[in-house]
Phi, psi and omega in degrees: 000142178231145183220146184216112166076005194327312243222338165337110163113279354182146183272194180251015171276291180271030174267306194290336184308282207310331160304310191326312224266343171304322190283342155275333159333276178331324172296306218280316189271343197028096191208181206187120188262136177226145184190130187268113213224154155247002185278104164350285213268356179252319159279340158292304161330300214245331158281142189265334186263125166224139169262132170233142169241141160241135163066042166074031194206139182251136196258341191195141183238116204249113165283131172345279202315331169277038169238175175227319203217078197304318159299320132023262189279331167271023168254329176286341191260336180223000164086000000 
């Protein structure tokens, strides 16, 4: 599945409904979710891989667990 922006518009009630039922999707199909997000604090939540791209090129691959403060790491990568 590739997702661009999913949760735009979305209260925070059916923000969380809708990862539940992508994470099961994802379980049930052994599928692999890409999503494009600027919301941080919601790809931390919700991804175990985060890739940041500049200009159409991904520049640093984050597994979650080694990141601690993911604005952090993308303010030190894009300034």
């Amino acid at each position: 599945m590739i997702l661009d922006e999913p949760t735009t518009g979305l209260d925070p009630l059916l923000i969380d409904q809708f990862w539940q039922i992508v994470k099961e999707v994802v379980k049930e199909e052994n599928k692999m979710a890409i999503v494009s997000s600027h919301i941080l604090s919601e790809i931390e939540k919700y991804c175990t891989k985060i890739a940041i791209m500049d200009q159409g090129k991904i520049i640093k691959v984050f597994d979650k667990k080694k990141v601690k403060n993911l604005e952090s790491e993308f303010r030190k990568l894009l300034g």
